[in-house]
C-alpha positions in Angstrom: 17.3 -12.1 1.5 15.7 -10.2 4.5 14.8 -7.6 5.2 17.1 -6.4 7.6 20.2 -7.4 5.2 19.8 -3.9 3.3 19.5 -1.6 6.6 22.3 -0.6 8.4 21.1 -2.4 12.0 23.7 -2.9 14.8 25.0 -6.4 15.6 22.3 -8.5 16.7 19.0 -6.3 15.7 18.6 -7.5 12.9 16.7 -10.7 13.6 14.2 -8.5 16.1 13.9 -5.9 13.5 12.8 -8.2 11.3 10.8 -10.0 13.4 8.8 -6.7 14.0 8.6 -5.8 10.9 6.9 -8.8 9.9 4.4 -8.7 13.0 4.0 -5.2 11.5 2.8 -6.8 8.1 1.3 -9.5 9.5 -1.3 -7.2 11.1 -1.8 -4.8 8.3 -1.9 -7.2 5.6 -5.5 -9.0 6.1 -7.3 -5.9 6.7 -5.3 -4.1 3.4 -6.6 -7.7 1.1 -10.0 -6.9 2.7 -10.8 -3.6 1.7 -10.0 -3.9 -2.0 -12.1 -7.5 -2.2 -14.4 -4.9 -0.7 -13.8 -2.8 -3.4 -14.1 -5.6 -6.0 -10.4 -5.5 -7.1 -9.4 -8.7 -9.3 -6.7 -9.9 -7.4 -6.3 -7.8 -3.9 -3.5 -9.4 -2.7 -1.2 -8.1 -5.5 -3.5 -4.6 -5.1 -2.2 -4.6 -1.3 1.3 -5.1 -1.9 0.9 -2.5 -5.2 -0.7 0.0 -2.6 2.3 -0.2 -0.4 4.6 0.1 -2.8 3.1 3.4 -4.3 3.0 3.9 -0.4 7.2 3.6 0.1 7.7 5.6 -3.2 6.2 8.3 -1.6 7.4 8.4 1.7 11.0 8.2 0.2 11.0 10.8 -2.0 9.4 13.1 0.7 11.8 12.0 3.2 15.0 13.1 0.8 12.9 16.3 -0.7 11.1 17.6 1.9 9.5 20.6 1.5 10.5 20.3 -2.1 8.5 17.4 -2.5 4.7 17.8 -4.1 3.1 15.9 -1.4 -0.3 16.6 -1.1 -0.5 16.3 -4.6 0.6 13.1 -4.1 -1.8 12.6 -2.0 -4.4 13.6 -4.1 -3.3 11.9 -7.3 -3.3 8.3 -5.0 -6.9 8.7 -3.7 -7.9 10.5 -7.0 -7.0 7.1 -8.4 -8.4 4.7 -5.7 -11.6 6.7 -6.0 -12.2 6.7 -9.6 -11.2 3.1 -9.8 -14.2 2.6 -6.9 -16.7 4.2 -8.8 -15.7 2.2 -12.1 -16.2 -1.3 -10.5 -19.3 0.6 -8.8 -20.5 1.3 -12.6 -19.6 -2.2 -13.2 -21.6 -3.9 -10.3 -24.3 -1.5 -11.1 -25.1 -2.8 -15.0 -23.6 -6.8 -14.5 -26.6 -6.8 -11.5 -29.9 -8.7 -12.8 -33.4 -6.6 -13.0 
C-alpha cells in the first residue's frame, strides 16, 4: 500500500506526493541511522524508524489538541530519554574499554 492511498490527495497527486515524500526520507534517513550508530544503538535502523514514529505520535496529538496538548513535556520526556540512553551506552563504552 502507499502512502498516498490513506490521504485524501486530488486525482493525479498522488504518485508526486509520494514520490516527494520518499525523496523526503530518502534524505533524512542516512543521516537519522548515523547518529544512533554514533550513539552506539544495537540496531539504528529500527532506532530511526522508532524515532519517527514517537516523532508522528507527537505531532498528531498536538495537531488535534493544540494548546491542550503537553508538548514541551513531550519534548522533554523524548530527549530526557535519548539522553539518558547516551550516557548508559557512554557508561558501557567507558568499563568494556581495555586499560
Amino acid at each position: 500500500m502507499a502512502i498516498t492511498d490513506s490521504l485524501s490527495v486530488p486525482t493525479g497527486c498522488g504518485k508526486r506526493l509520494e514520490a516527494e515524500i520518499t525523496a523526503k526520507q530518502s534524505a533524512i534517513l542516512p543521516g537519522m541511522i548515523a547518529i544512533f550508530e554514533e550513539l552506539g544503538i544495537a540496531d539504528p535502523l529500527m532506532e530511526t524508524w522508532f524515532f519517527g514514529a514517537q516523532l508522528d505520535g507527537i505531532f498528531l496529538h498536538y495537531m488535534n489538541l493544540q494548546e491542550h496538548y503537553p508538548l514541551e513535556t513531550m519534548k522533554d520526556m523524548l530527549l530526557s530519554k535519548y539522553l539518558t540512553l547516551n550516557q548508559q551506552l557512554s557508561n558501557e563504552k567507558t568499563i568494556k574499554a581495555p586499560l
